[in-house]
C-alpha positions in Angstrom: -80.5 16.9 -28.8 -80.9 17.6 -24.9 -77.6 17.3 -25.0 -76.9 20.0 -27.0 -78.1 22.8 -25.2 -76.2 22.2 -22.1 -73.0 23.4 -20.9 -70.7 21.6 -18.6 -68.0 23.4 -17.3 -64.5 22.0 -15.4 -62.5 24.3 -13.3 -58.6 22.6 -13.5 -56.6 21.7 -16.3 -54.7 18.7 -14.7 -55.1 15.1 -15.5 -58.3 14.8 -13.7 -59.7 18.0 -15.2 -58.8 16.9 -19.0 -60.0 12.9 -18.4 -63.5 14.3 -17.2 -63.5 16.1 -20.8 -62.5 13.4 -22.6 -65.4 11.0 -20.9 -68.4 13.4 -21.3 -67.3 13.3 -25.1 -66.4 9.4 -25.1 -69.8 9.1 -23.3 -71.7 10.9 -25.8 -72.0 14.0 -24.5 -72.9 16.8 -27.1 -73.9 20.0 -25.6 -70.4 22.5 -24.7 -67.6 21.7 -22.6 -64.9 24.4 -21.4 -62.4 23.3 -19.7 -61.1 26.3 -17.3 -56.6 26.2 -17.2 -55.1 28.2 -15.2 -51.5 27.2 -16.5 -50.6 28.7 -20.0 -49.5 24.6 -20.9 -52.2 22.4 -21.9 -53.2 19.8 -19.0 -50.8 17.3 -18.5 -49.4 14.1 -16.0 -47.4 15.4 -12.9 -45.6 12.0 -11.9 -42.9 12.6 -14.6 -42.1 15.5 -12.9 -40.5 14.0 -10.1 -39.1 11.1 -12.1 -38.8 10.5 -15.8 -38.7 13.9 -17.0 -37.1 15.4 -13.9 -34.1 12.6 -14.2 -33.5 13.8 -17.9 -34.9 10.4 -18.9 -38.7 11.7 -20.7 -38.4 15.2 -22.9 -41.0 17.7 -22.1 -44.0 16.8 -24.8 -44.2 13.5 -23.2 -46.0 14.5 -20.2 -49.1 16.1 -21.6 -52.2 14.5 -21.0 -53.7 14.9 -24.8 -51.9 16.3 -28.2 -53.1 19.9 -27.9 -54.8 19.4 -31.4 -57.3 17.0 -29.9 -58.8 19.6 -27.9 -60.0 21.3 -31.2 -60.8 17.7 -32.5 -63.4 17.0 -29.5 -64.6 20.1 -29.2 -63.3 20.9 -25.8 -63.5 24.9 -25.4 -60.3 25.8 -23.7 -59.4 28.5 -21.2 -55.4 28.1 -21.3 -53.3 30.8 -18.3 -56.8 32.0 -17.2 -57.8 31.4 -13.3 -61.5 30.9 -12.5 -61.7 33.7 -9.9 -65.1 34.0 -8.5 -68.3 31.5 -8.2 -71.9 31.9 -7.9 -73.5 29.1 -7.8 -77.1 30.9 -7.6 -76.6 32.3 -11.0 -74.3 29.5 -11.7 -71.6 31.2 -13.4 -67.6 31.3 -13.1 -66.3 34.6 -13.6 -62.6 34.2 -15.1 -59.4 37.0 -14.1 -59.8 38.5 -17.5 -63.4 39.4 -16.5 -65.1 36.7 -18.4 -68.4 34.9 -17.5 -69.0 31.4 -18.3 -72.6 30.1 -17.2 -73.1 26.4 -16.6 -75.8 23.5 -16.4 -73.1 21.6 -14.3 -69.3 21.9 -12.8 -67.0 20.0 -12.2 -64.1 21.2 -9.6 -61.2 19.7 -10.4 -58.6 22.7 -9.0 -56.0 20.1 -7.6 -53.3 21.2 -4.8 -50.6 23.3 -4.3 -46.7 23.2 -2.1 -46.8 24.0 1.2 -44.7 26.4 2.0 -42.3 26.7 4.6 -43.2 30.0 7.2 -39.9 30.4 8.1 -37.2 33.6 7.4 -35.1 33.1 4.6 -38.4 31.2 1.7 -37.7 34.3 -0.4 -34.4 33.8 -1.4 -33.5 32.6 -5.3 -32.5 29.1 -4.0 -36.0 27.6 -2.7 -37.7 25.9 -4.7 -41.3 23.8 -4.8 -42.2 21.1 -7.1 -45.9 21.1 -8.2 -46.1 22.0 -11.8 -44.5 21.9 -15.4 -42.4 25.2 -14.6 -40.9 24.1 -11.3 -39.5 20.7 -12.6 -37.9 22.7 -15.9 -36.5 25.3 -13.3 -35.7 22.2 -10.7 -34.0 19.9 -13.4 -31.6 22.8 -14.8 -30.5 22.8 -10.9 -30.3 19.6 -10.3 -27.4 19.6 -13.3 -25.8 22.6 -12.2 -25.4 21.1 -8.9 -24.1 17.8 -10.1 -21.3 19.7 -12.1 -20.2 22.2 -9.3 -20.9 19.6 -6.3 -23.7 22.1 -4.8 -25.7 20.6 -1.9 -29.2 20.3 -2.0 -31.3 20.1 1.2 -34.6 19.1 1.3 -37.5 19.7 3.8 -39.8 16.4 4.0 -38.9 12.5 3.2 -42.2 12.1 1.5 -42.6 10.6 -1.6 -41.5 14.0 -3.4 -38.9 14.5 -1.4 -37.2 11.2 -1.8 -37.8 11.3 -5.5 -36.3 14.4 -5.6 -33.3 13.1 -3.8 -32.3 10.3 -6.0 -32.4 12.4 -9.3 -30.3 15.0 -7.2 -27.8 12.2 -6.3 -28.2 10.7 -10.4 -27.1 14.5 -11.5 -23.9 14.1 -8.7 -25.6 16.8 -6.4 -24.9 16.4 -2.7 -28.5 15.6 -1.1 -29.5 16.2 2.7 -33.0 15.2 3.6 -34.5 17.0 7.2 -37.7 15.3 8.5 -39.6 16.0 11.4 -40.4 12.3 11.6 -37.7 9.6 12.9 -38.6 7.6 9.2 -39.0 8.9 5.9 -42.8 7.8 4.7 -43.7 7.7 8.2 -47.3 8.7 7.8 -47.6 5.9 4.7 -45.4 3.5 6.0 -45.6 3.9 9.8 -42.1 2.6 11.8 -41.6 -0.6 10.5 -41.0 -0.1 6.5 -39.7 3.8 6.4 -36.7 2.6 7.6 -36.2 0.7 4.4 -36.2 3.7 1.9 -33.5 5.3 4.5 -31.0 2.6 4.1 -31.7 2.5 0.3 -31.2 6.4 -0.1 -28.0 6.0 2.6 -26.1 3.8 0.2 -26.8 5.9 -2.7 -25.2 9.0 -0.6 -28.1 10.9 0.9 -27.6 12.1 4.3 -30.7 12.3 6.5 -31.5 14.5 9.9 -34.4 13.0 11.5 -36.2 14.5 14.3 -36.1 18.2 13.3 -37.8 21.0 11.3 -36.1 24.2 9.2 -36.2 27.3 11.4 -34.0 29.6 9.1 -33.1 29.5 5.5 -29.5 31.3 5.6 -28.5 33.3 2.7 -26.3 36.2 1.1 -26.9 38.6 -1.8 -30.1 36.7 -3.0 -28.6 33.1 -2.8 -29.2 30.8 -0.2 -25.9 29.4 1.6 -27.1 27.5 4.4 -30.4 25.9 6.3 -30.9 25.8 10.0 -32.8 23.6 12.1 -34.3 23.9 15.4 -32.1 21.4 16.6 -29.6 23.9 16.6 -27.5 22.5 13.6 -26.9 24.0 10.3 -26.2 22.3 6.6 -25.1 23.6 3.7 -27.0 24.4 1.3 -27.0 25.8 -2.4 -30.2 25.0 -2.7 -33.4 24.4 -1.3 -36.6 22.1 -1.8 -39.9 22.6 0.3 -40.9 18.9 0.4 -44.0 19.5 3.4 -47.0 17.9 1.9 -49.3 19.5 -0.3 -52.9 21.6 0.8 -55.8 21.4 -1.5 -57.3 24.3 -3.5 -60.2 25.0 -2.0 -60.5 29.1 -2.1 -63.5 29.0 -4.7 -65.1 26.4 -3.4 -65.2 28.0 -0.1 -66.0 31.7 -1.6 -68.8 29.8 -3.1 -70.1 28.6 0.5 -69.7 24.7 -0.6 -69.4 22.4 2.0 -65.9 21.6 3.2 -64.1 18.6 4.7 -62.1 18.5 8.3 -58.6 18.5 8.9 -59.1 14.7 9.8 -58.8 14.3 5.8 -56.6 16.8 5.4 -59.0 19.9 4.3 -60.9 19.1 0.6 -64.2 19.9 -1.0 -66.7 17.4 1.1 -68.3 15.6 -1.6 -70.4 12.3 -1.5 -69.5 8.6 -3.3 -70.9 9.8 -6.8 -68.1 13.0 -6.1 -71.1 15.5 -5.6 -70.9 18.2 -3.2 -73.2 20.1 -1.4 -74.5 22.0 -4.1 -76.5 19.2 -6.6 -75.1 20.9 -9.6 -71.5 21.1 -9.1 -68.9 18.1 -8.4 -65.5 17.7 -7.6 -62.8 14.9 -8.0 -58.9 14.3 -8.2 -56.8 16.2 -4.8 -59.0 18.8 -4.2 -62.0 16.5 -3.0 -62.5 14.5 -0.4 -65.0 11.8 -0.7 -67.3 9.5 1.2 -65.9 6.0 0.2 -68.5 3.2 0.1 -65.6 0.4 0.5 -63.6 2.0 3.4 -66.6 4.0 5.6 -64.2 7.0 5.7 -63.9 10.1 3.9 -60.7 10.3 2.2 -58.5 13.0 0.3 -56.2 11.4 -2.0 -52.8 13.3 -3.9 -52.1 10.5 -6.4 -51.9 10.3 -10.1 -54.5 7.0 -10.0 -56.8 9.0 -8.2 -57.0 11.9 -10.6 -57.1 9.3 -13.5 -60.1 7.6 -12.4 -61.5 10.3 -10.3 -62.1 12.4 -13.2 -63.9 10.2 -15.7 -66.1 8.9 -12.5 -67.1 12.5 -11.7 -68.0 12.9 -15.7 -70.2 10.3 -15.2 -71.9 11.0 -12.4 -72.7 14.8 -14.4 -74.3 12.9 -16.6 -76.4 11.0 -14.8 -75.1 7.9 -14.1 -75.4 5.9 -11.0 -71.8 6.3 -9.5 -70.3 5.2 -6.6 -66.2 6.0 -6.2 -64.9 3.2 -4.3 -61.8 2.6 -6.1 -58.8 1.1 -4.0 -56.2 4.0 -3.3 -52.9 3.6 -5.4 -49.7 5.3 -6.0 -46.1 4.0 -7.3 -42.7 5.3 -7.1 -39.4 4.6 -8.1 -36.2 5.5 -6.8 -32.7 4.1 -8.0 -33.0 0.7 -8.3 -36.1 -0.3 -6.4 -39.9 0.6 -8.1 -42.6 0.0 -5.9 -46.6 0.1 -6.2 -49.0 0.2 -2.9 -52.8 0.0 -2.7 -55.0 0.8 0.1 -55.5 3.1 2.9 -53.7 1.9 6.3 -52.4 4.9 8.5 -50.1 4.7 11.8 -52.7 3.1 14.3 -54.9 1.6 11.8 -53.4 -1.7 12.1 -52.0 -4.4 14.2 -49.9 -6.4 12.4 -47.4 -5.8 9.3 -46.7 -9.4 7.2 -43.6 -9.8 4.7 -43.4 -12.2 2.2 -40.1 -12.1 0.1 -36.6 -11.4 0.7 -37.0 -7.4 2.2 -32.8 -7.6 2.7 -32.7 -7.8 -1.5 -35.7 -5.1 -1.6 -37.8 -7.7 -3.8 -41.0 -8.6 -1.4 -44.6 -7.8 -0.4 -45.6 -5.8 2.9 -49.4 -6.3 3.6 -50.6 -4.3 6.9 -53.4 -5.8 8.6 -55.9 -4.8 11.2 -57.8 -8.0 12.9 -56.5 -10.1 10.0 -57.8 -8.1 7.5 -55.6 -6.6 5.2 -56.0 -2.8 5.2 -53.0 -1.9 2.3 -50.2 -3.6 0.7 -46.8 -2.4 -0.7 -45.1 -4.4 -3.4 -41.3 -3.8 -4.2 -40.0 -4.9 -6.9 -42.3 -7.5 -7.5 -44.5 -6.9 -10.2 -48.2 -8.4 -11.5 -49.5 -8.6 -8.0 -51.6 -5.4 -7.0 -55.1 -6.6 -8.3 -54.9 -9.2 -6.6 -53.8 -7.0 -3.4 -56.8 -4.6 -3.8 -59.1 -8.2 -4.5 -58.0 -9.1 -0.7 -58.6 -5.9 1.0 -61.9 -5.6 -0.9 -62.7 -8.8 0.3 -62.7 -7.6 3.7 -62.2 -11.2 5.3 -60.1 -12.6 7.8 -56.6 -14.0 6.0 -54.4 -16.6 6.9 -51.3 -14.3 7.8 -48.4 -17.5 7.6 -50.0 -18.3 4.1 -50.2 -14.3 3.3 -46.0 -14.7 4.3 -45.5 -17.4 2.4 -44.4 -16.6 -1.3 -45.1 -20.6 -2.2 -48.9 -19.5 -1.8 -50.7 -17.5 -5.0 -52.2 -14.3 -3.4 -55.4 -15.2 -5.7 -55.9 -18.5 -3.5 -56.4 -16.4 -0.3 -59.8 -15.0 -1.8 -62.5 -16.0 -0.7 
């Protein structure tokens, strides 16, 4: 009955966003809960947009988080194509762009990420494109099949993990694909030196040209339509099209209007919020790509962009709203597949983190495990097409203790007999 007179409130109508809805109700939460959309689509999963449903492969209503009926069914209030514009946490209210104020007991932040984009001449043209939400991957995948059928070129700036998905459902459709990176790998700030090279060699042989070493200075184009990209290398490609691959900043405007705490570019920007995903005010929390949290298990504070994050994230932060002794400490994760090869990776190792990266498997046939290690401790591990292993990857780097590195390479050795 408490319950009942409360009103929680989340700001972002992405998977994080809609799984915090869903707990408070699975959780037994009965007071109000509006969930605050600033797309006109109901929330939904963005890693299909860059594979199964970019590729052709998923249609369109497979992506959605919930049936839109079950919003109704749980009694989630829903604010579809209606951006939370200002906050006061003093009066705590959210004031939407159609004028309308919603007063809550708690919030949750949950406002995501958006592209980078590229500050060069030439980003207005017809031909550059970003891939963040439901819209761009419709517009991207109609492209993708033009290109294939008129043999356009697409050139894409950043060999991260969008970028490279991007590029092998460009090369599926038949499009011509070149990738420019500032780096000298693609994945270089996952991956470091010794494993980018890898995903090179496996785009190479499905036809992907890369240009390492360089950035876009000029987007070239002609009545609208882009026709070529320059770099400051001084070389030009052609291009038909165009794909701003550069990483992704975190929405912070309302939390900053709002005076909330905010993280350093150390973690790449983010609401600062603390293990149970609380910021600085006690009343309002944040959680998926937007927030940046103090993780028990690593001593760090950490932003991370990936689908697991938002998936857990979300429900945690719920949790913690409602009282519940929380402490976030779940093992970063992300997969990816591209062609052939599907890979998973767990944990948090940067370039200069570790000392040491062990294979175990055959890497020439892209079927083996890459564990990074820092004083014999294993910091993250990449599987590739090899499957059933990850818990017991996150198990080890939980474990935090010293491992026997010719065992960790051998693939005669269960990883669940390295535990301690």
């Amino acid at each position: 009955m408490v319950d009942a007179h409360r009103t929680f409130v989340i700001v972002g109508g992405g998977l994080a966003g809609a799984k915090a809805a869903e707990t408070l109700r699975s959780e037994g939460f009965t007071g109000r809960v509006i969930l605050i959309c600033d797309e006109r689509d109901h929330p939904y999963e963005r890693p299909p947009l860059s594979k199964g449903y970019l590729l052709g492969k998923e249609e369109r209503d497979t992506v959605f988080v919930h049936e839109p009926a079950w919003y109704a069914q749980a009694q989630i209030e829903l604010h579809l194509g209606q951006p939370a514009v200002h906050l006061d946490p003093a009066a705590k209210t959210v004031r939407l762009g159609d004028g309308t104020l919603i007063a809550y007991d708690k919030l949750l932040l949950a406002t995501g990420a958006e592209p980078r984009r590229l500050d060069i001449p030439g980003t207005g043209l017809a031909g550059v494109h970003h891939l963040r939400r439901l819209a761009h991957a419709e517009r991207l995948r109609g492209v993708l099949a033009s290109l294939g059928r008129d043999n356009g070129h697409l050139v894409i700036a950043g060999a991260g993990w969008i970028g490279l998905e991007v590029a092998a459902a460009a090369r599926s459709y038949g499009a011509e694909v070149t990738v420019v990176e500032a780096a000298q790998t693609p994945l270089y700030g996952v991956l470091g030196p010794e494993l980018g090279g890898l995903f090179a060699d496996l785009h190479r042989e499905h036809g992907v040209r890369f240009h390492f070493g360089a950035r876009f200075t000029e987007i070239i184009g002609q009545d609208g339509m882009v026709l070529a990209v320059r770099t400051d290398d001084g070389e030009e490609h052609l291009a038909h099209d165009v794909l701003a691959a550069i990483g992704a900043a975190p929405r912070t405007a309302l939390a900053e209007q709002a005076g909330l705490a905010l993280a350093g570019p150390e973690t790449g920007g983010g609401i600062a919020v603390d293990a149970a995903l609380r910021t600085s005010d006690p009343y309002i929390y944040a959680a998926g790509d937007v927030a940046a949290a103090d993780h028990p298990l690593l001593d760090t504070r950490l932003r991370v962009e990936h689908w697991a994050n938002a998936l857990n994230g979300g429900p945690a932060a719920a949790r913690a709203m409602l009282g519940q002794e929380i402490g976030y400490d779940r093992i970063p994760y992300f997969f990816s597949d591209q062609y052939d090869v599907g890979m998973e990776y767990s944990g948090y190792a940067p370039p200069g983190s570790y000392d040491q990266v062990v294979c175990r498997g055959d890497v020439g046939k892209r079927e083996f495990i890459a564990f990074w290690l820092s004083e014999g401790r294993l910091l993250a591990g990449m599987n590739v097409n090899v499957w059933d292993v990850a818990e017991p990857v996150q198990q080890l780097i939980r474990s935090g203790q010293p491992l026997d590195t010719e065992a960790l390479a051998n693939p005669e050795v269960p990883l669940e007999s390295l535990l301690p």
